[in-house]
C-alpha positions as CSV (number, residue, x, y, z in Angstrom):
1,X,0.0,0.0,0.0
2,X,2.0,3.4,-1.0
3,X,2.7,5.5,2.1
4,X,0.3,9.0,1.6
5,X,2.4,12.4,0.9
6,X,3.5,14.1,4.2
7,X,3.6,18.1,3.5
8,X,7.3,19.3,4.5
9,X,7.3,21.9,7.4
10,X,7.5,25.3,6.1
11,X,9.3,28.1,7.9
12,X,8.1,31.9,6.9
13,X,11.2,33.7,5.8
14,X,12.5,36.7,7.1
15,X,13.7,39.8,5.0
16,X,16.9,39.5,3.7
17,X,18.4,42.8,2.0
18,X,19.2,42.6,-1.7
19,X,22.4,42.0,-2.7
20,X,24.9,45.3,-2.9
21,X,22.0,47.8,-0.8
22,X,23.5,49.8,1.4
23,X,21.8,49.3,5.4
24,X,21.1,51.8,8.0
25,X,21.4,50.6,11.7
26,X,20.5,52.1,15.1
27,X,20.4,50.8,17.9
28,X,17.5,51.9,21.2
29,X,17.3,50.8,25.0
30,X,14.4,49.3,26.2
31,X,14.0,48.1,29.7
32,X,13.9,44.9,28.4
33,X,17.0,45.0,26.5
34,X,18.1,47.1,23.1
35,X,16.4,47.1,20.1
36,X,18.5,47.0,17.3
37,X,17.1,47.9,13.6
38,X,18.8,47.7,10.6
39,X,16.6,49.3,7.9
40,X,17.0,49.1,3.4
41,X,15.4,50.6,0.1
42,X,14.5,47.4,-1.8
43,X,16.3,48.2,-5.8
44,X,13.0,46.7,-7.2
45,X,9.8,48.0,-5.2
46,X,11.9,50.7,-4.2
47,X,9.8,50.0,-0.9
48,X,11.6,50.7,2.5
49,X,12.4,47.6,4.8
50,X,12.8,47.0,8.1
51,X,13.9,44.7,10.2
52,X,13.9,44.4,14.1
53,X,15.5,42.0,17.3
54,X,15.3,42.6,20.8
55,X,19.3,41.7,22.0
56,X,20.5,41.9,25.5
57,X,23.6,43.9,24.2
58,X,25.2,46.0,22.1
59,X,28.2,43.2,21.4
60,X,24.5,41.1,20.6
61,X,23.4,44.3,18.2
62,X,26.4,44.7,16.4
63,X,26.9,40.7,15.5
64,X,23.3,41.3,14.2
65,X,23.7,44.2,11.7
66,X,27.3,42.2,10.4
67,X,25.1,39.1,10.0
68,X,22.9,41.9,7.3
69,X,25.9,42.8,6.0
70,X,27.0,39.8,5.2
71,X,23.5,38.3,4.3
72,X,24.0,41.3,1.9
73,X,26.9,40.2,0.2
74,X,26.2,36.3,-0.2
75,X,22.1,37.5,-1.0
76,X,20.8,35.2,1.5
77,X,20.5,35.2,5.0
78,X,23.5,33.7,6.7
79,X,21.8,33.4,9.7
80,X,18.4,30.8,8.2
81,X,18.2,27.6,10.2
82,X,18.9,24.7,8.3
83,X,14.6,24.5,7.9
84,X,14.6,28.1,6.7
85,X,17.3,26.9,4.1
86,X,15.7,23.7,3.3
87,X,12.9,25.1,2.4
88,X,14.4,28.0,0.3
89,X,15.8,25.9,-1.7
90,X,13.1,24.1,-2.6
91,X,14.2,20.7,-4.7
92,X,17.4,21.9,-5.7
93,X,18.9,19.1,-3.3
94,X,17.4,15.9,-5.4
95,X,18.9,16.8,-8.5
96,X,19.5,13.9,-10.5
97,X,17.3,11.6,-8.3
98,X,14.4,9.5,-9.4
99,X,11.9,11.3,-7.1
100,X,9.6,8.0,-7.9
101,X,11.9,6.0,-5.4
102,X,15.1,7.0,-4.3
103,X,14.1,11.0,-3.6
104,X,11.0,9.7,-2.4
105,X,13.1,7.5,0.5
106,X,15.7,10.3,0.9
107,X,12.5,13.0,1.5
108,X,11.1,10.9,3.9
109,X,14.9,10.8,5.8
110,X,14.5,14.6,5.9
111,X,11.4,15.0,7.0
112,X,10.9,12.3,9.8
113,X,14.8,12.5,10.7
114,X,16.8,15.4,9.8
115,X,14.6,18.0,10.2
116,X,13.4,17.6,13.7
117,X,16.8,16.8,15.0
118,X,18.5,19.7,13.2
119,X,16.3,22.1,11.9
120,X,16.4,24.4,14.3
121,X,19.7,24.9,14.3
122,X,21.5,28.2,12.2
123,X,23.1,25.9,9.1
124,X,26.5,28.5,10.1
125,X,26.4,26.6,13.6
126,X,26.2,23.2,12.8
127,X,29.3,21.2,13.5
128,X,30.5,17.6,12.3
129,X,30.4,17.3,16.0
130,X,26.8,17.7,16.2
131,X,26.3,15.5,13.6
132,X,28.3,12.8,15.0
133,X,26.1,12.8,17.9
134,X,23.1,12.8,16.0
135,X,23.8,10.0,14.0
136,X,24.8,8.3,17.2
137,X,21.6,8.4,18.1
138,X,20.1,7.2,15.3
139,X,21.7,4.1,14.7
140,X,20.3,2.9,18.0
141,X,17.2,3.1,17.1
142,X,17.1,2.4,12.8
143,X,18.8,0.1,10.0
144,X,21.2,0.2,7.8
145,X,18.7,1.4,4.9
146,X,16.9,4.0,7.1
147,X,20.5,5.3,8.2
148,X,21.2,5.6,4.2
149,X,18.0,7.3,3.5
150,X,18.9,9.9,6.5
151,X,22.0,10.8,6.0
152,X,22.4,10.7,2.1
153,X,19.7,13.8,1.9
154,X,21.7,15.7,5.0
155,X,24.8,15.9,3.2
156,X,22.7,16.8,-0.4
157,X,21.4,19.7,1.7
158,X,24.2,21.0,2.9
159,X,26.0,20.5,-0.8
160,X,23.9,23.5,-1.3
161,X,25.1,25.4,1.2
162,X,28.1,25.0,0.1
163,X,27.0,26.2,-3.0
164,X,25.2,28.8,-1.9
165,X,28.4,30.2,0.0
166,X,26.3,30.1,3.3
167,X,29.2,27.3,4.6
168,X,32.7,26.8,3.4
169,X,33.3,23.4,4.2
170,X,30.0,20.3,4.7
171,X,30.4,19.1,8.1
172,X,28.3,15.8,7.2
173,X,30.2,14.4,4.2
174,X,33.3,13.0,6.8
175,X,31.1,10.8,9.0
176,X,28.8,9.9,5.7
177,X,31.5,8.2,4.1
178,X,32.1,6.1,7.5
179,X,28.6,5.4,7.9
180,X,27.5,4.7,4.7
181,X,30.2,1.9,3.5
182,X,28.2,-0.7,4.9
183,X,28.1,0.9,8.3
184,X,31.6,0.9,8.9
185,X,30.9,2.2,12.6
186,X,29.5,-1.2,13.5
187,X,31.8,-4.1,14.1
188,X,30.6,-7.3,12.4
189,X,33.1,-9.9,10.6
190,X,33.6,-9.4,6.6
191,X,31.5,-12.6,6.1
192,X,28.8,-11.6,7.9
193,X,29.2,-8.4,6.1
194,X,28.6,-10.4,2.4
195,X,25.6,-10.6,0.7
196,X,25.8,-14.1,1.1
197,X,25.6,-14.2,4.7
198,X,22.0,-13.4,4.5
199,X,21.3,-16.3,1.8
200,X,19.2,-19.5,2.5
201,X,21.3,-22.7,3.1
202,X,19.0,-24.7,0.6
203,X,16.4,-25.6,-1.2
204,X,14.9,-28.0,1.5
205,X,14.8,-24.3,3.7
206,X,13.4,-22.4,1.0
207,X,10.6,-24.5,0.3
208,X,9.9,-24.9,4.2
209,X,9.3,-20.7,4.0
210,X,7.7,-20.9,0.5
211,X,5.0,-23.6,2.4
212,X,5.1,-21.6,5.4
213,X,3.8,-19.1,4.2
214,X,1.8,-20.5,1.4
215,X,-0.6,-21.5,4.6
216,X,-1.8,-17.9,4.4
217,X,-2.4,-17.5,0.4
218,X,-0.9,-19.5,-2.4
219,X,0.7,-15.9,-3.9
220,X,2.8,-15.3,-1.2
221,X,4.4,-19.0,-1.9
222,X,5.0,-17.9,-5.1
223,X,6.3,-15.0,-4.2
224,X,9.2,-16.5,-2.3
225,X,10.1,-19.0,-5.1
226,X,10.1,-16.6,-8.0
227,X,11.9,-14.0,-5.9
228,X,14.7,-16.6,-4.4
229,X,15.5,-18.7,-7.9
230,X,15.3,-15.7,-10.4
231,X,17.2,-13.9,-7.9
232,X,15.0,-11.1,-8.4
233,X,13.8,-8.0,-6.0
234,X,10.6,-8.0,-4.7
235,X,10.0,-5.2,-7.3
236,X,10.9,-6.8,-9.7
237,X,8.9,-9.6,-9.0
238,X,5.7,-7.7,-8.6
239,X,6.6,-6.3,-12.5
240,X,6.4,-9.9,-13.6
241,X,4.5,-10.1,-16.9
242,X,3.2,-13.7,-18.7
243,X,4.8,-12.7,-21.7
244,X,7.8,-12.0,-19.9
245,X,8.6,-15.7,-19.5
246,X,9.9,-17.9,-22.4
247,X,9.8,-21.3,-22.1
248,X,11.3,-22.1,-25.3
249,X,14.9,-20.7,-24.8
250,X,14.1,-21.4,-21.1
251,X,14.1,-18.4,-19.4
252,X,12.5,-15.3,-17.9
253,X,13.2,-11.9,-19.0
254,X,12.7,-9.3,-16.1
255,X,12.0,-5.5,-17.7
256,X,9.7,-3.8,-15.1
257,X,9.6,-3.0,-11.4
258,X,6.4,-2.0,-9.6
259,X,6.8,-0.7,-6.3
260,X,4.6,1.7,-3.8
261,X,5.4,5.3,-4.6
262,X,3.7,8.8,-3.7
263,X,0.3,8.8,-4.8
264,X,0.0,5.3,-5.6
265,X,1.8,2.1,-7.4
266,X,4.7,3.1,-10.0
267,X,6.1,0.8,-12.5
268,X,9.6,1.5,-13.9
269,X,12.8,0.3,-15.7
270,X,14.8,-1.9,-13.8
271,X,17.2,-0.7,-11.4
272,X,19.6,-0.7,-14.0
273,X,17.2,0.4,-16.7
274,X,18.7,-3.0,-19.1
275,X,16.2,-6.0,-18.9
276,X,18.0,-9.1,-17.5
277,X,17.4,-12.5,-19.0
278,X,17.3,-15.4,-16.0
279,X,17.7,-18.9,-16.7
280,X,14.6,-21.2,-15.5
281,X,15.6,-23.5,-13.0
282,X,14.1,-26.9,-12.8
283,X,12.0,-26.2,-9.5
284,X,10.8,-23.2,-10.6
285,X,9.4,-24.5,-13.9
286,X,6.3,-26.1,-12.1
287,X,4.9,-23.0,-10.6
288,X,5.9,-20.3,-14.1
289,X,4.2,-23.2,-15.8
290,X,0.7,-23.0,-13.4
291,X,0.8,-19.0,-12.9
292,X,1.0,-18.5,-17.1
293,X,-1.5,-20.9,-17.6
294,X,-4.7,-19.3,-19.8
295,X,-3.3,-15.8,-19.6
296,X,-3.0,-13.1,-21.9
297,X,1.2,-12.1,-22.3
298,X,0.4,-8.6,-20.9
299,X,-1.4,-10.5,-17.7
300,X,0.4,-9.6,-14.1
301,X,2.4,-13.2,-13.7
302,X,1.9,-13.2,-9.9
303,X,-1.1,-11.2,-8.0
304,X,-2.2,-11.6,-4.5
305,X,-5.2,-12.6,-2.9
306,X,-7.4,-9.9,-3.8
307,X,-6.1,-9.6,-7.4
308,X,-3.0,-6.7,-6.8
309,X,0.1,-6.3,-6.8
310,X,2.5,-7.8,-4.4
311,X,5.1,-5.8,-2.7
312,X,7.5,-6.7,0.5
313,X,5.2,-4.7,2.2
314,X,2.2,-6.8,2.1
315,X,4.6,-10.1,2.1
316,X,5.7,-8.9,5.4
317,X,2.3,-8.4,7.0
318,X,0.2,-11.4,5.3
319,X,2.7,-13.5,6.6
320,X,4.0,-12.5,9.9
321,X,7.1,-12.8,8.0
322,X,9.6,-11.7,11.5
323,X,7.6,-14.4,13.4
324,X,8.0,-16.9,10.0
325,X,11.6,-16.5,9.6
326,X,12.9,-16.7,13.3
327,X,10.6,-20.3,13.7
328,X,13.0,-21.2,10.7
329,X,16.2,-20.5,12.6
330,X,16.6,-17.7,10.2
331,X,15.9,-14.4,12.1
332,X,18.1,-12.0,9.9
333,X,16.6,-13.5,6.4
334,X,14.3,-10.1,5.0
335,X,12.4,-10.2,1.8
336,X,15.4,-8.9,-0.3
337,X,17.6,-12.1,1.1
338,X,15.8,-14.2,-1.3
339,X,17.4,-12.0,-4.0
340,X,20.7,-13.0,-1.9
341,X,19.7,-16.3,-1.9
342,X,19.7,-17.2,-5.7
343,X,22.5,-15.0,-6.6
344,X,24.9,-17.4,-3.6
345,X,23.0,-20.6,-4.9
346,X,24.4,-20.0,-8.7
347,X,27.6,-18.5,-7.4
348,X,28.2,-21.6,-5.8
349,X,27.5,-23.7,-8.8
350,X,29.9,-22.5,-10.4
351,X,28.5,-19.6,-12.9
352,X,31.0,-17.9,-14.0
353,X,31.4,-14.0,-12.8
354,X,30.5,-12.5,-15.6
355,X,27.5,-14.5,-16.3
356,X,26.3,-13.8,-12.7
357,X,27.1,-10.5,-13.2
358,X,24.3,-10.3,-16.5
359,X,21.9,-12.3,-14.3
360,X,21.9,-10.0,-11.1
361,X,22.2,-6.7,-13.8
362,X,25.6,-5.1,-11.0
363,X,26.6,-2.6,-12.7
364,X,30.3,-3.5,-11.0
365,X,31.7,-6.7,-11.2
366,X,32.9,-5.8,-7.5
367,X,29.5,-6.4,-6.4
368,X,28.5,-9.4,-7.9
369,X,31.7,-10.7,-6.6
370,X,30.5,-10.8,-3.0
371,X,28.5,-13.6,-3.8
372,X,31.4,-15.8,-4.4
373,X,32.6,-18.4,-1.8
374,X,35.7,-16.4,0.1
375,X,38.4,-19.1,-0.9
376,X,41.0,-19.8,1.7
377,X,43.0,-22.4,0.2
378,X,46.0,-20.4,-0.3
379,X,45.9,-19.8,3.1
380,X,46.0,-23.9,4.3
381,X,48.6,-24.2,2.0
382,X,50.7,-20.9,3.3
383,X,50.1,-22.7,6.6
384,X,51.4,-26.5,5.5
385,X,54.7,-25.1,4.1
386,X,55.3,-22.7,7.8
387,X,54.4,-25.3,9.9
388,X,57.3,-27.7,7.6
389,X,59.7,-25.3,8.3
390,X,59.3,-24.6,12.1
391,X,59.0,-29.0,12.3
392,X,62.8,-28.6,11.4
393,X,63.5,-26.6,14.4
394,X,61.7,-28.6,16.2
395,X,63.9,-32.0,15.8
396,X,67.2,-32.6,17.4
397,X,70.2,-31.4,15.9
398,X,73.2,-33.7,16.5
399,X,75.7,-33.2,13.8
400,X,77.0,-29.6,15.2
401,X,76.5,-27.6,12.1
402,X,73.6,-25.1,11.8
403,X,70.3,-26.3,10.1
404,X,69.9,-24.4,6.6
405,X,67.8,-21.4,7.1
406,X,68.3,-21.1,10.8
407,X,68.2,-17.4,11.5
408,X,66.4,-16.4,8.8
409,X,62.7,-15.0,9.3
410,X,60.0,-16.5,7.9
């Protein structure tokens, strides 16, 4: 079901003088502190403007009127929040992003995450400290892909500020980088790490899930198989077409994604915008064959109970997937694991990189190589020929001459 559009806060903006006008100051004591005024003829409307605070000194005043100045220089106000500037800038921070999924995700981060934790805070004043903490605090509480979708659209942001001149230097690009290489911050061995480590051990385990949670609709069976042996995304799967399956050359061409979207279902080019072609394995054959039965080519291959699409979403919920999973002995296994699962299962048979590269559509081979079995052979063998050398130490020397190699490091 797609998530309905949240309106971003809004922040009313506060006059800022044109660029090159020349400001008029003064300064008057209150009993509750000075009032300073700085006061400009707009070059347009050729309308006077004027702008007030209430400071508690003249030290206070003064910063205040150079702030102007400077907001006068740059033509923007140095002193705007980071909501002030956020919202100035409109969407200039997601060029080059599909808004249909990834800006969506990374608006969402802002909104829900950013904004409330740092919004309020002059963009000028905020510190890679700050953000250390704040990031801190939200990997205590979120995932790896919610961290991703946070801080991705906090450094975009303050790109522009860069830009913009309103900052010299962006105080959240350091820590990204450490957080967003696979969470660097959080110890965890390199094979848990791999994509493998969140495969299925075999097909006896797979078709245990697929019947588990078959008990609850036939579809969501389905799901599970087509997603785990065409190593596809759940997306992917839901963009599943009849005519998209070719049992003559034996495989199943995936060109669409459908996922949940603002204002509804999208459907989309593949992540890589190429269509992938995926051999049919023998024990998904059976269920293609049944779900393309008297179907028209453009027919949805897989719907759910009610006739829609399918996304991980619903998976999740129809299921009780968490619940499913952990009775499995396979807590950690999520929707997109059965993608996992496929890709380790023909990585282990032996399909050349390359190929596996074509089926999974990496763009980098570097990714599709994390698939692949870590081989540690050259490492027995470094260990045989060590362990033969320190054996001749090891044995009594009674002719009186040094051993060969004695002395040398190994």
């Amino acid at each position: 079901m797609a998530r309905p559009a949240e309106p971003m806060p809004e922040s009313s903006p506060r006059p800022v003088p044109p660029i090159g006008v020349r400001i008029s100051t003064d300064m008057e004591r209150r009993s509750y502190g000075i009032r300073a005024r700085a006061r400009w003829t707009d070059p347009l409307t050729k309308q006077r403007v004027i702008r007030t605070e209430i400071v508690k000194d003249e030290a206070t005043a003064r910063a205040f009127f150079e702030t102007l100045r400077n907001s006068s220089v740059k033509g923007m106000d140095v002193s705007m929040t980071l909501l002030e500037f956020f919202t100035s800038i409109d969407d200039r921070w997601a060029r080059g992003l599909d808004m249909t999924s990834t800006g969506d995700n990374y608006r969402y981060g802002l909104r829900l995450r950013v904004l409330p934790a740092l919004g309020h805070l002059p963009v000028t004043q905020i510190t890679a400290g700050m953000i250390d903490r704040t990031i801190d605090d939200w990997e205590k509480q979120y995932g790896a892909s919610t961290i991703k979708n946070t801080i991705a659209p906090l450094v975009r942001v303050l790109d522009e500020a860069v830009r913009d001149g309103l900052i010299t230097i962006n105080p959240a690009k350091h820590r990204a980088k450490r957080s967003l290489h696979r969470n660097a911050f959080r110890i965890q061995p390199a094979e848990d790490a791999a994509p493998r480590a969140h495969a299925i051990p075999d097909l006896q385990k797979l078709n245990q899930l697929a019947s588990a949670c078959g008990a609850v609709h036939q579809s969501y069976s389905d799901f599970v198989m087509l997603a785990a042996l065409l190593a596809a995304r759940s997306s992917e799967v839901s963009g599943l077409q009849v005519g998209d399956v070719d049992f003559n050359k034996s495989l199943v061409i995936i060109r669409r994604q459908v996922f949940p979207g603002r204002g509804g279902l999208i459907t989309k080019p593949t992540k890589s915008r190429k269509e992938r072609r995926v051999p049919i394995l023998d024990p998904l054959r059976p269920i293609l064959k049944r779900l393309s039965a008297f179907k028209q080519p453009e027919a949805p291959l897989l719907v759910g109970p009610r006739g829609g699409f399918l996304t991980t979403a619903t998976v999740r919920d129809a299921t009780n997937w968490d619940q499913v999973v952990a009775d499995l002995s396979l807590p950690n296994l999520t929707r997109h694991g059965l993608r996992h699962t496929g890709a380790t299962w023909l990585a282990d048979a032996g399909v050349p990189l390359h190929v596996l590269q074509e089926i999974l559509g990496h763009a980098s081979i570097e990714t599709t190589r994390g698939y692949l079995h870590p081989d540690d052979r050259h490492l027995a063998s470094a260990a045989e020929q060590a362990n033969a050398f320190l054996s001749r130490d090891a044995r009594p020397n009674t002719s009186g001459r040094p051993r060969q190699g004695t002395g040398r490091g190994l």
